[in-house]
N, C-alpha and C positions, 0 to 999 in steps of 0.2 A: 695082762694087756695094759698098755698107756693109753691115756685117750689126751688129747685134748683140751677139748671143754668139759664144763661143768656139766652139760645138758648131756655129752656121749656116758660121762661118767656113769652120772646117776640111772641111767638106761638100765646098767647092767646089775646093779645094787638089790638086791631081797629088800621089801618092804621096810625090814626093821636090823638092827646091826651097827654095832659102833662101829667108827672110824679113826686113824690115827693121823694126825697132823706132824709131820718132820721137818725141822729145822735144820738145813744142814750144813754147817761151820768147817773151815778147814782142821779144829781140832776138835770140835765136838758133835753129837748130834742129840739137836732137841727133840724131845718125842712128848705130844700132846694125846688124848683119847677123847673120844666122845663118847655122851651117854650111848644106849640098844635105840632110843628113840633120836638121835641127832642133832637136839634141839641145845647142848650146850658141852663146849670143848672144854676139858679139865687139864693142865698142863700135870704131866707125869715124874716124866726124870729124865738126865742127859745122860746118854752113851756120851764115853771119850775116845775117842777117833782111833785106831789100831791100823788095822790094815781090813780094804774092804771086805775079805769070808767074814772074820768077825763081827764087822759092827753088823753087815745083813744077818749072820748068826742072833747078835742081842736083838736086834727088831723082828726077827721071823719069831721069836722066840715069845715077845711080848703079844704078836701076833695073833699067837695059838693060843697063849695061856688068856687073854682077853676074848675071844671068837672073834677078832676083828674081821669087816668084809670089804674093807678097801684101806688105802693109803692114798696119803695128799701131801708132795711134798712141796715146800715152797718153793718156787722160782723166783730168783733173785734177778731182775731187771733191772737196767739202769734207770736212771728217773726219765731220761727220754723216751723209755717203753723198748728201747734193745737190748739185745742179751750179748754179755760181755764172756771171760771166760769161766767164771763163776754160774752163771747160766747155763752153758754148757755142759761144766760137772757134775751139776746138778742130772742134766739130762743123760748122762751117763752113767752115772749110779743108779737112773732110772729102769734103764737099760739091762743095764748088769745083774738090778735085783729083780726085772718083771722075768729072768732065765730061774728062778728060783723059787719063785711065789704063784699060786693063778689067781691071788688077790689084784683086783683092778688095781689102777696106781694112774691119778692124774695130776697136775700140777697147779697152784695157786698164786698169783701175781704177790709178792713179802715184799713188795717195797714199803717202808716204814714201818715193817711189823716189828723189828729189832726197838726204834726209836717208841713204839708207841708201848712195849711192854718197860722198855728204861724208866719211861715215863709214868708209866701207874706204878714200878715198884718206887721213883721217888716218892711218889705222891703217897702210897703207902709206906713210906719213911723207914725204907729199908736200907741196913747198911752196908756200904761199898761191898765186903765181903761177901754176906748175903747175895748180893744183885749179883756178884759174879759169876755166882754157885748156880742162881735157878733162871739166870735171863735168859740162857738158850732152849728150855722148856716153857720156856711163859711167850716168848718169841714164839713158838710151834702150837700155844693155844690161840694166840691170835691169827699166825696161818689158817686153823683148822675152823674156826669160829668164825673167818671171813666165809670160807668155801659154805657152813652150814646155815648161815643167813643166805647165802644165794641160793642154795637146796632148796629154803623155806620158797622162795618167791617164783622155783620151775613146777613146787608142789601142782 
C-alpha cells in the first residue's frame, strides 16, 4: 500500500524493523537502510537504472535479504512545493512497485537531499570520482533520515 503521510505510514509498521530510503535518478537508484530500531539511516549502495522488472527485482531483493517492513521513497518537488514530472515518476514507480511488494511504501519531501549530501561529501573532502560513485546512496540516507526524525516526534 502507498500512503501518504508519515503519520498513515507508521500506523501500519510492527513496533520494530528497518526501513529503506530510495533515491530515485533517471539513471540510477539510491538505496539507503535503517537500523531494526529506526533510529539512524546508513546509505547502502546504488542500483543502475535498467529497465523497471529489474531495478524492482534488485530492491525487492535487498528487501528480503535485509527483513525490510516498509520503503520511503523520495519525492522530488519543486522548491515551490509542486510536483513537476519527475514527481510524477517517482509516483509511478510507486505504483508499479506497491503491484509487487505488500511492504508499505510512502513518500519523503528530497528537496535539497541531493545538495545537502554533495555537501557533507565535500566537507568530508571526497574526490569528484568518489562523490559521483556514492552521492545517489548518501542522497537516499538523507531521504530516509529525514522520514525517521519525524517517526521519532509521532512516537
Amino acid at each position: 500500500m502507498i500512503f501518504q503521510t508519515a503519520e498513515e505510514f507508521v500506523a501500519t509498521l510492527p513496533r520494530a524493523g528497518a526501513l529503506a530510503g530510495l533515491d530515485l535518478g533517471t539513471k540510477t537508484i539510491g538505496v539507503a537502510v535503517s537500523d531494526g530500531l529506526r533510529s539512524v539511516a546508513t546509505p547502502l549502495s546504488t542500483i543502475r537504472r535498467e529497465k523497471f522488472t529489474l531495478d524492482a527485482q534488485a530492491l525487492l531483493k535487498i528487501a528480503d535479504e535485509r527483513a525490510l517492513v516498509g520503503l520511503v521513497l523520495g519525492l522530488p518537488r519543486n522548491m515551490d512545493g509542486t510536483e513537476g514530472p519527475r514527481a510524477q515518476s517517482t509516483r509511478a514507480f510507486a505504483r508499479n512497485l506497491e503491484r509487487l511488494t505488500p511492504l508499505p511504501i510512502t513518500f519523503w519531501d528530497e528537496r535539497l537531499s541531493t545538495v545537502a549530501a554533495e555537501r557533507a561529501l565535500l566537507e568530508a573532502d571526497t574526490s569528484r570520482k568518489r562523490r559521483a560513485e556514492v552521492i545517489d546512496h548518501v542522497a537516499a540516507g538523507y531521504i530516509l533520515q529525514g522520514l525517521l526524525d519525524r517517526l521519532r516526534h509521532l512516537g
